[in-house]
N, C-alpha and C positions, 0 to 999 in steps of 0.2 A: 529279781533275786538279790539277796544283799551277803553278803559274807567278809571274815576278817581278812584283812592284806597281812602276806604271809611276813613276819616277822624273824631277820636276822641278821647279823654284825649291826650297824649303829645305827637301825633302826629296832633296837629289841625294849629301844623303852618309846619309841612311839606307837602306839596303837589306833588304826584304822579299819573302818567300813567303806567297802567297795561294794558299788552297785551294777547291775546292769539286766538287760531283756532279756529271757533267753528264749530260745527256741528247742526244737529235741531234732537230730539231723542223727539217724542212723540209733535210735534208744540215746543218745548222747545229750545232756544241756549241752547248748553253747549259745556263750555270751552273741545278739547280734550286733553290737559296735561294742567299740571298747569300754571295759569298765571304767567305770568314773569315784572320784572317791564321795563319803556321803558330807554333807557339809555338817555337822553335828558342832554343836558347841566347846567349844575347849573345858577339859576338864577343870573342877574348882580344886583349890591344893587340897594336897593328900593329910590325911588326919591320923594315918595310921600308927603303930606303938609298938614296942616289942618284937615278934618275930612277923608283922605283918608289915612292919616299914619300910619294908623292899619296894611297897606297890606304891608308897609316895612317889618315886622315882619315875613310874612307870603309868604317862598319861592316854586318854583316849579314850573311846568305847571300847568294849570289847563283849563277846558273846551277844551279838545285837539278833532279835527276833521282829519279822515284823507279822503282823497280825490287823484281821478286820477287827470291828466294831458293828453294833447295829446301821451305822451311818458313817464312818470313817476308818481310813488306814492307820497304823499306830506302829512306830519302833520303839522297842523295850531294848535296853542294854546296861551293861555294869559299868560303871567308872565311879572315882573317889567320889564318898559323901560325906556331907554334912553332920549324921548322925553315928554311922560307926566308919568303917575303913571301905567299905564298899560296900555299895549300894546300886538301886536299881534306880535308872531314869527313865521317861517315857517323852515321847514327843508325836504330836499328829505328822503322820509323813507327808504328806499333803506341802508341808514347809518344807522338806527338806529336796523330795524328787521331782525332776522336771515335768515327770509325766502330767504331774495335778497342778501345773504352772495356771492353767485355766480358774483353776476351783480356790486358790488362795484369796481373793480379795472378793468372792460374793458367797462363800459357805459358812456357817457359824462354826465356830471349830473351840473343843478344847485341848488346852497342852498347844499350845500354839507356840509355847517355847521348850527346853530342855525344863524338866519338872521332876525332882528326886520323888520317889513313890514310899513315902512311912510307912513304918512297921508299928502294931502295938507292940509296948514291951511286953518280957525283953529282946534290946536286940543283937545280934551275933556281929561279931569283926567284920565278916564275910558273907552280907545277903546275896541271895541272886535265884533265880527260877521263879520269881512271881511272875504270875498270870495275872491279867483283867475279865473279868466276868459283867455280864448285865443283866438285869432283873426284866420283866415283863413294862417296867414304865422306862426302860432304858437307862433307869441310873446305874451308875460303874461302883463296882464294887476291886476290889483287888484279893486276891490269895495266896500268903507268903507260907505256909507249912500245911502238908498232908499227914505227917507223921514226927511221932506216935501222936499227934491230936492234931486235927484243923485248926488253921489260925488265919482268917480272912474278915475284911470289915469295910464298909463304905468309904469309898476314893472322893477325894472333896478337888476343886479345881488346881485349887494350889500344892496338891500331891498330899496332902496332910491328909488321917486318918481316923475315924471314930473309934470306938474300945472293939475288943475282939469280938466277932459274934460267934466267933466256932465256940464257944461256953454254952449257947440256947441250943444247939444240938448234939451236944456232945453225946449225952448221955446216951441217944440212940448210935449215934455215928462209929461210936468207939465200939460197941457191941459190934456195927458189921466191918470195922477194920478189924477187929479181931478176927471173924469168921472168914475172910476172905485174903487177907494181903498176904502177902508171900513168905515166908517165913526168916527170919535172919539170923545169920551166924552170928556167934559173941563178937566176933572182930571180923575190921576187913569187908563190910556189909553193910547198904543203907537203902534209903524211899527215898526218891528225890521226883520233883514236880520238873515235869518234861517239857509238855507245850501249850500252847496259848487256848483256849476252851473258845466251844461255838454253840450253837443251841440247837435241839436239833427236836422236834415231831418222830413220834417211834410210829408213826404208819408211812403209807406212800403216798407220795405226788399223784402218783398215778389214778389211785383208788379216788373216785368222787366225794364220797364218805370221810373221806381225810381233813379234818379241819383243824388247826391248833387249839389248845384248848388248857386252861392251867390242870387239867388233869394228864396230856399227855407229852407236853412239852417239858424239855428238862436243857441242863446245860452238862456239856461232857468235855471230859481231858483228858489227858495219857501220861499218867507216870511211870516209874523206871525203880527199877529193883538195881542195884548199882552191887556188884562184886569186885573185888582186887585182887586178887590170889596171885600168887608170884608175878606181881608187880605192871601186872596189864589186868586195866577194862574190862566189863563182860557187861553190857547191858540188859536187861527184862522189860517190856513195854508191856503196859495193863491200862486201859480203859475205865476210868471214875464216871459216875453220870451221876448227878445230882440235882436235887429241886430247884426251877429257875426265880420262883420267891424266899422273901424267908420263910421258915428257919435257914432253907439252902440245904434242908437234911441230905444226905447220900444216900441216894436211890438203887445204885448198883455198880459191883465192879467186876473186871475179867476175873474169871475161873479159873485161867492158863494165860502164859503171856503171846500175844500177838508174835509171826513169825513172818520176818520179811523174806520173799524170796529171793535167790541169789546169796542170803547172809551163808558161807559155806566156814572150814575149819582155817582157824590161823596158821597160815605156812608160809615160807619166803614166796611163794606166788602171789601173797597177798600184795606184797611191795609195800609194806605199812613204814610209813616215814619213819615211826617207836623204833623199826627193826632194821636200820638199812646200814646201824654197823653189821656186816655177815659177824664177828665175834662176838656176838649178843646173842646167845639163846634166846629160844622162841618155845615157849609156855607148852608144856604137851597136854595136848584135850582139850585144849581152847579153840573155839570159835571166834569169828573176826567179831571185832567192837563195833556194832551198830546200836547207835544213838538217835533216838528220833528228838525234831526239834522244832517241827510246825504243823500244822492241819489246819485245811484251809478248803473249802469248795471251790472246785476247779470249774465249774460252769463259770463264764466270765462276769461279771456284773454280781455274782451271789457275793454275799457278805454275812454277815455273822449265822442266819438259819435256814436250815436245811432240813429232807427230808429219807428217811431210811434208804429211798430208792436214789437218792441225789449223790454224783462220784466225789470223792474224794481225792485230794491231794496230801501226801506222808510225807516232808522232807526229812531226812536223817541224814547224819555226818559216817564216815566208815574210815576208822583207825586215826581221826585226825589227820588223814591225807586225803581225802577227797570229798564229793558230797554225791547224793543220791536222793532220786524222786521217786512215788510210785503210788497209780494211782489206786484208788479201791472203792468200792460200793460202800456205803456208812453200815449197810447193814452186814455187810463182813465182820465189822466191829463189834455189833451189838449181839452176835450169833452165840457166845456162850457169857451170857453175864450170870452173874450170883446176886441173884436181887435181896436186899437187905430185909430183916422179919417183920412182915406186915404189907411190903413194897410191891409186890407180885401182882 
């Protein structure tokens, strides 16, 4: 498990990643030895301008994810870039966690250092939530927007990127975001790309008849419908599944948003760190802010694809004070999609 070291007094402009094994003792993660911090590259200076020059000040990872590949582990995280004020780096974690101390000097590996992930233009002050994605021959692709239009293109060694390809499907793709993504208020209101994507066979393991096939194989993600309403979080988790060649078209998304259990209403039982001045109201008819932030097949050794019947692992954040796992059947996932016109 990796996550941020908590940040306050004169460490609030150092930013770090903390790692450690966990276990589950009583429904509980707990670390089994002490977290450690992650070795990650020092950040390059800060580029930023205007009202975003605060975060030159302010070095390190942060928001770090990590995620399989068809054949390796991969941490993805934000620190100053190159290209606008923040951006997204990637590295094989292989370099950085002791566990793959073995696998460093005989596996081929790419990103084998801290590697900034390009964007086509144009690009925003402030990137972050790309995903890496892999086609049927294993080349990586990256996906930096969902909305209102895809915008994803082939990932080159050196983190540079080719032209956008979300143009060659657009024309269908936008027809079923229309049909399907959630609706959004004038303000206060957005789509934001969640967690790292895996690939998955829409039959079962189980069934002998089951074989992948470019007809049933596809690659899936979970994005987030994001609200702010007096001034606290509300997150939506929905389900993308789309073609694992090009074009990459969108094959299908949730109907309804996924509902974790446990997520119950925001009240001071919550203990939400946001709330722990007590003279700080507390939002009425909110629900706690769960955020999901990884998906990952929990059978041990599985890596990038799986199958309907294969469990599931959900990491999500709750109120930015603590974190939560949970696991689930893939085909829980796939139980109400809205499959795009022609898709079915």
């Amino acid at each position: 498990m990796i996550a941020q070291r908590e940040q306050s007094g004169e460490q609030i402009f150092v930013s770090q990643e903390m790692t450690c094994n966990v276990g589950l003792l009583n429904d509980v993660m707990v670390c089994t030895a002490e977290p450690t911090t992650i070795p990650i590259e020092p950040s390059i200076v800060g580029n930023c301008s205007g009202d975003l020059a605060y975060f030159n000040s302010r070095g390190g990872p942060r928001d770090a994810r990590m995620c399989y590949g068809p054949d390796a582990p991969y941490i993805l995280y934000g620190s100053q870039s190159s290209y606008s004020c923040i951006g997204i780096w990637v590295e094989d974690a292989r370099m950085l966690l002791d566990d793959f101390h073995a696998e460093r000097s005989v596996v081929p590996k790419l990103f084998t250092h801290a590697t900034e992930v390009q964007k086509p233009p144009p690009v925003g002050g402030m990137e972050k939530n790309f995903f890496l994605f892999w086609d049927s021959s294993n080349k990586a692709y990256v996906h930096h927007d969902i909305y209102p239009h895809r915008v994803f293109a082939q990932l080159e060694f050196d983190g540079s990127v080719g032209p956008d390809l979300g143009v060659n499907s657009a024309s269908k793709d936008d027809v079923c975001l229309k049909m399907y993504m959630p609706t959004l208020a004038p303000e206060l209101e957005s789509i934001h790309q969640a967690t790292n994507s895996l690939s998955i066979t829409l039959c079962k393991r189980a069934d002998s008849g089951c074989t992948p096939t470019a007809v049933n194989t596809f690659i899936f993600t979970i994005f987030q419908h994001k609200s702010y309403h007096d001034w606290h979080g509300i997150y939506e988790p929905y389900v993308m599944v789309f073609q694992r060649d090009a074009p990459f078209e969108v094959h299908a998304i949730s109907q309804r948003p996924l509902w974790i259990h446990g997520r119950g209403p925001l009240t001071r039982e919550t203990q939400s760190l946001l709330y722990s001045d007590p003279n700080k109201d507390i939002p009425s008819g909110h629900t706690e802010m769960f955020y999901v932030t990884s998906i990952s097949w929990k059978t041990h050794g599985q890596k990038y694809h799986g199958y309907l019947d294969d469990p599931l692992f959900l990491a999500f954040g709750i109120e930015d004070t603590r974190a939560g796992l949970i696991d689930v059947l893939a085909e829980d996932l796939f139980s109400d999609l809205g499959y795009c016109p022609g898709k079915m």
